[in-house]
VONU-305490 format. One record per residue (C-alpha): y, x, z. Coordinates in pm, 1 decimal. Layout:
! residues N
> Y:X:Z
> Y:X:Z .
...
END
This chain:
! residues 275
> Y:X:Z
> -1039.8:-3111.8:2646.6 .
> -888.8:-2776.3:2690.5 .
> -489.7:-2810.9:2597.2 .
> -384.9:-2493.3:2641.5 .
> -233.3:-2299.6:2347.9 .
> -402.5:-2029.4:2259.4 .
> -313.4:-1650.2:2302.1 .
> -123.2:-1509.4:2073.4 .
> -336.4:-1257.7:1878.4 .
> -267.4:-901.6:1875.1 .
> -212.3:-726.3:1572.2 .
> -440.3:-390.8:1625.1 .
> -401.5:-220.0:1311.0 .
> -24.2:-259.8:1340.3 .
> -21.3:-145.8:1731.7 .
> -240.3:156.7:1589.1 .
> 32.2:211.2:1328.5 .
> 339.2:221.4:1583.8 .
> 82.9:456.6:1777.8 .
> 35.4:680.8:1491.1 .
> 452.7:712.6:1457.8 .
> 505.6:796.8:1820.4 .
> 275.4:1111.5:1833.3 .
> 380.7:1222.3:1515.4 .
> 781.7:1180.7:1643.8 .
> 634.3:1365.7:1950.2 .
> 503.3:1648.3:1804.7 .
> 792.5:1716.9:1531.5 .
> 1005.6:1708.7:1892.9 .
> 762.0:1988.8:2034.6 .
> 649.6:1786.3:2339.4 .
> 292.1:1753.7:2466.8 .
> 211.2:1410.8:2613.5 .
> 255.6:1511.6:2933.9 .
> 617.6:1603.9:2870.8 .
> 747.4:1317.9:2649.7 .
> 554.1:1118.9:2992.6 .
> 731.0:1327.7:3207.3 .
> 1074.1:1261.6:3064.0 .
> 982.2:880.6:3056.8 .
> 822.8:869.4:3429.0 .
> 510.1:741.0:3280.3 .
> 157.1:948.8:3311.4 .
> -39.6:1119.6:3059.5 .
> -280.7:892.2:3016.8 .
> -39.6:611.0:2948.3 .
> 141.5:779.5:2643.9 .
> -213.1:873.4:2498.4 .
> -308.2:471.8:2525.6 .
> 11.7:406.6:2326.4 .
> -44.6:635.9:2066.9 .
> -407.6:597.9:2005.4 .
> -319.4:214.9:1982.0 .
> -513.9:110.5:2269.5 .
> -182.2:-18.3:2488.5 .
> 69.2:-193.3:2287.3 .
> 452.1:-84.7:2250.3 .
> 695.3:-264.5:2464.5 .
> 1058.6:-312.3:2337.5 .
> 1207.4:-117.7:2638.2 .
> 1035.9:171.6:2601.4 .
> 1048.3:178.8:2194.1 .
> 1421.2:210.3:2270.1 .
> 1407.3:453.2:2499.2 .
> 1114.7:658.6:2268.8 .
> 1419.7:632.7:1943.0 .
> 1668.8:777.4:2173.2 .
> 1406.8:1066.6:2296.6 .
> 1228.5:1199.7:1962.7 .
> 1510.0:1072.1:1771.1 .
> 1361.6:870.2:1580.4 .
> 1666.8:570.7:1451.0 .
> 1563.7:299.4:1591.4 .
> 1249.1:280.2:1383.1 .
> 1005.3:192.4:1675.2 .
> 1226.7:-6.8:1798.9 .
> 1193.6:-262.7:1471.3 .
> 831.9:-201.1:1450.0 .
> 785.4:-354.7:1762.5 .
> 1008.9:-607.0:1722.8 .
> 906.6:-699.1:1361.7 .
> 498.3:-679.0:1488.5 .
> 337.8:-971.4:1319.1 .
> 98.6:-1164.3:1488.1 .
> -184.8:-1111.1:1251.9 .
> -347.1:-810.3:1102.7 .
> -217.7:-873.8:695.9 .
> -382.2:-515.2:619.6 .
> -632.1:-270.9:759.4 .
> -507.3:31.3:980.9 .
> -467.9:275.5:739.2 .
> -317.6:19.0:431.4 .
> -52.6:-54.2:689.1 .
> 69.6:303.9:699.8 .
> 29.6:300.3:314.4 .
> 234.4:0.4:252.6 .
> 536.2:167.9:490.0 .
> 505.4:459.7:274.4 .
> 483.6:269.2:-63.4 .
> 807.3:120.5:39.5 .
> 1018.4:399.4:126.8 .
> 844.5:622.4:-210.3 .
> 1058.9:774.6:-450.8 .
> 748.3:859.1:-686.4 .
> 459.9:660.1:-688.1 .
> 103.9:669.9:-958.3 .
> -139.9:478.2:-924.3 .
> -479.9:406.7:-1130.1 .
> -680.8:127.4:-1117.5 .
> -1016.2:68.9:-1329.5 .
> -1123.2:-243.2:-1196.7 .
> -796.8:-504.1:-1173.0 .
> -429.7:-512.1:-1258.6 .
> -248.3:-262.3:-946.7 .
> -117.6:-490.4:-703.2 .
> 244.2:-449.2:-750.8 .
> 235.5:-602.4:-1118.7 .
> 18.0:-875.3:-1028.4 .
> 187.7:-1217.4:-1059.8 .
> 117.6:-1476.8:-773.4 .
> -138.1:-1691.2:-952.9 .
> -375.5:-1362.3:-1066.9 .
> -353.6:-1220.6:-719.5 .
> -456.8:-1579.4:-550.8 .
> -743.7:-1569.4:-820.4 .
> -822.2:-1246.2:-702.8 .
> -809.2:-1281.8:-382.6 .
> -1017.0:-1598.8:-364.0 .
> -1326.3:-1453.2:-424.3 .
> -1385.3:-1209.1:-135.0 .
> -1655.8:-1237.2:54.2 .
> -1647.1:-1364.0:325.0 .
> -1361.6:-1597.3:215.2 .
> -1025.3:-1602.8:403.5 .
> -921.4:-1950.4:514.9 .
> -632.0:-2162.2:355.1 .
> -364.6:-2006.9:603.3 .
> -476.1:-1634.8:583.7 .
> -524.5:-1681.6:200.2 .
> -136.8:-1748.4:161.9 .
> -19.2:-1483.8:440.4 .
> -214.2:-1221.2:202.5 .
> -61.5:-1352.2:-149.5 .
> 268.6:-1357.0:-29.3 .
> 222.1:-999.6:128.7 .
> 78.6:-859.0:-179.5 .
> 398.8:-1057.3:-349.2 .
> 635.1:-925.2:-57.8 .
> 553.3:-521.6:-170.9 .
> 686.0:-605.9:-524.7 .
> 1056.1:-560.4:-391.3 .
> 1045.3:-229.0:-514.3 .
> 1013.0:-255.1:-817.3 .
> 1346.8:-401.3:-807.2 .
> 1505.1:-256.9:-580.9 .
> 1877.3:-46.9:-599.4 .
> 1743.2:286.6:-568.7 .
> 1380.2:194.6:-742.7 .
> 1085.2:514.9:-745.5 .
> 962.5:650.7:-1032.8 .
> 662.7:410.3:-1107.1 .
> 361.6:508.0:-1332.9 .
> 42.3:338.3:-1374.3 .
> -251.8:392.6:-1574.5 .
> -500.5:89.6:-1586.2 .
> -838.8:96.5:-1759.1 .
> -828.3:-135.3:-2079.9 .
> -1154.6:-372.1:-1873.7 .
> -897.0:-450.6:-1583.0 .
> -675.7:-616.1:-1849.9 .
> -988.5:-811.3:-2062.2 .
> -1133.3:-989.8:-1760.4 .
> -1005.2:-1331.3:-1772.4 .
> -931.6:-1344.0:-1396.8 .
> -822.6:-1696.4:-1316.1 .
> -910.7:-1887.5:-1617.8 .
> -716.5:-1866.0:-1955.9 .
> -387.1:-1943.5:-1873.9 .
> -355.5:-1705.8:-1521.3 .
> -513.6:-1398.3:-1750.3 .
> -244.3:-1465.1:-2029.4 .
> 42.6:-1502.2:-1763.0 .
> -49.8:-1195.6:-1626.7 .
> -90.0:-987.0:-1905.3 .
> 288.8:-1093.1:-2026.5 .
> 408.9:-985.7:-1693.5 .
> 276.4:-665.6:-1744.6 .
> 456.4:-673.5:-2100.4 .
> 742.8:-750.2:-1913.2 .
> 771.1:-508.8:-1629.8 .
> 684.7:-247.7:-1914.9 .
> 1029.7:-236.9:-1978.7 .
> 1163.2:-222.7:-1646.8 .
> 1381.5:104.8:-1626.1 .
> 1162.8:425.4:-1446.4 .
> 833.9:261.1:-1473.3 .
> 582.2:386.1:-1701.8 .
> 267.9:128.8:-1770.3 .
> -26.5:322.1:-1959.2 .
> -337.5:169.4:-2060.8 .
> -677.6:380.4:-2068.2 .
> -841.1:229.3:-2366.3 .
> -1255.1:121.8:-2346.4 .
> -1353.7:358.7:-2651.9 .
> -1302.0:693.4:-2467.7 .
> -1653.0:857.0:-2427.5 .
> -1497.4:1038.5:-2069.4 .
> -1184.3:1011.8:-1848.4 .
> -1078.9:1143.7:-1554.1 .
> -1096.2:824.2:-1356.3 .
> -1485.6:771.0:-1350.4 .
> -1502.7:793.8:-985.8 .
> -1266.8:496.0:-925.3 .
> -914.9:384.0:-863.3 .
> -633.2:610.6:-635.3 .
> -283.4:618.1:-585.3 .
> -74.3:920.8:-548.4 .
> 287.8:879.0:-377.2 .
> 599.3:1096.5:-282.3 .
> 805.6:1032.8:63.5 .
> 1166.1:1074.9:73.9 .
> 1141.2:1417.7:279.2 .
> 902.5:1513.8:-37.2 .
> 553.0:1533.6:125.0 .
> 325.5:1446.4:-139.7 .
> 15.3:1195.5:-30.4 .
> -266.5:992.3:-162.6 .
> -490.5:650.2:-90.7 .
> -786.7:518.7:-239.5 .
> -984.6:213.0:-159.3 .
> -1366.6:93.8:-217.5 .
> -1619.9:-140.7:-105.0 .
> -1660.9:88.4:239.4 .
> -1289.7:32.5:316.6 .
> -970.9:265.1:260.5 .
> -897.2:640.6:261.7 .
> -545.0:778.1:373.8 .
> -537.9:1126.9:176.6 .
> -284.6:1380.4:337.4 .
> -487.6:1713.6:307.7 .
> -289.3:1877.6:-2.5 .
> -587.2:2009.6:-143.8 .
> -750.2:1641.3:-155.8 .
> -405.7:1552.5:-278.3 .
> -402.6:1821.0:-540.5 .
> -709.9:1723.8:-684.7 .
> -578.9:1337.8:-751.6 .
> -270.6:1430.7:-894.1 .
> -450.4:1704.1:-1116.5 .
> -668.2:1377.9:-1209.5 .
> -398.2:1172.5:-1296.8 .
> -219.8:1393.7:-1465.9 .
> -545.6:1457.0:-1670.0 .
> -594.2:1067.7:-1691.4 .
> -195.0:1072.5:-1795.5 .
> -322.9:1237.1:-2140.7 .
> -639.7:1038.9:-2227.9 .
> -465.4:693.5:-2172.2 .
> -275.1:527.1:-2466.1 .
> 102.3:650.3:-2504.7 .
> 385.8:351.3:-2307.9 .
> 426.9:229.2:-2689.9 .
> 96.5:202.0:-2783.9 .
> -18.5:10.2:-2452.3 .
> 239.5:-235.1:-2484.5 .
> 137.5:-272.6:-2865.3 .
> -244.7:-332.3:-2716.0 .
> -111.1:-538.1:-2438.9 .
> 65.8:-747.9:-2702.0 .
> -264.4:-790.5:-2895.3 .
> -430.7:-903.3:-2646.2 .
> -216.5:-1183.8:-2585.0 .
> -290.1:-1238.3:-2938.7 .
> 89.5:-1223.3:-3059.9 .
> 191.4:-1062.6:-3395.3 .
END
């Protein structure tokens, strides 16, 4: 039998990520990738390979990159802080950094509660029933990452949070009886959590602006304003402001046909059947 341990596996998506961050670092510096390999004594070809993903970051050279473009010693902890499996997709990787450092974040979902007011138990549930199924291991790693994102909710400096959630997402008993009820009181809870607005889209509207399916719309620190959706084809990173206008003109409309914050936690408290 074959003892050896095996290889450690290389996280792709987040390699792509760190890629993504150096040519964008590069270009705000005004350097082609011949200079920024010039001023590093490494070829052309080399610095494309890191930033299309396809030759991973080394520590050394991270360092050397924050000193260059200027950049804090944020490639530096990316590398460092790599995990050794993919937790999200390329592109839901870059979201998630974002998501973190947002001051203003909306997001709409039609179809289940938005991840960062799920409780642990509802977002096991949910993510239990993908297809193909994720083993024991990589079933935990993703509930606890989905978990992990809920910091911000919390945090000192916490965005400006709004969601709008289609009255269906909150009916389907995902998880049995007691998971569903759980979940929806959590919701009732965090409704009251200072800066966050929770809206509920309720089942007898005839038309709403969220018909062709769930988004979310966030802010950056340096105030560019950006957009992701997700579907059964994968996820879409939105940067193109006239993409992005056209969400937040959606949500805004959605905004207006969606129950006021008082009378969603009134329905929310219905639901759970309280007086």
């Amino acid at each position: 039998m074959n003892s050896r341990k095996a290889p450690r596996k290389k996280n792709l998506s987040a390699m792509k990520m760190l890629g993504v961050q150096v040519g964008t670092a590069r270009r705000a510096a005004g350097l082609t990738q011949r200079e920024l390999g010039e001023r590093l004594m490494l070829d052309e070809e080399t610095v494309a390979s890191i930033e299309q993903g396809r030759r991973p970051l080394k520590p050394d050279l991270a360092e050397l990159l924050d000193e260059l473009l200027d950049t804090r010693g944020l490639l530096a902890a990316g590398v460092a802080n790599l995990p050794e499996i993919d937790q999200f997709p390329m592109w839901a990787e870059l979201y998630v950094q974002h998501e973190r450092e947002a001051i203003a974040l909306s997001w709409y979902d039609a179809l289940v509660v938005p991840g960062l007011l799920q409780t642990r138990e509802y977002a096991r549930a949910l993510l239990s029933g993908r297809v193909p199924a994720y083993d024991a291991d990589e079933l935990e790693t993703k509930v606890e990452a989905r978990l992990g994102r809920q910091e911000i909710l919390h945090r000192k400096a916490a965005p400006t949070l709004s969601f709008v959630v289609w009255e269906p997402a909150l009916r389907m008993p995902t998880g049995g009886r007691e998971t569903h009820l759980a979940q929806l009181r959590s919701l009732r809870d965090n409704s009251e959590l200072p800066g966050l607005s929770m809206q509920i889209l309720p089942l007898d509207r005839t038309s709403h602006a969220g018909a062709a399916g769930p988004f979310i719309l966030l802010e950056t620190p340096d105030h560019q304003h950006l957009a992701y959706t997700e579907s059964q084809r994968g996820s879409q990173w939105v940067s193109d402001p006239d993409e992005v206008s056209i969400l937040a003109r959606k949500y805004a409309m959605l905004r207006t046909q969606a129950l006021t914050v008082e009378d969603s936690r009134s329905l929310l408290t219905g639901l759970l059947g309280e007086p």
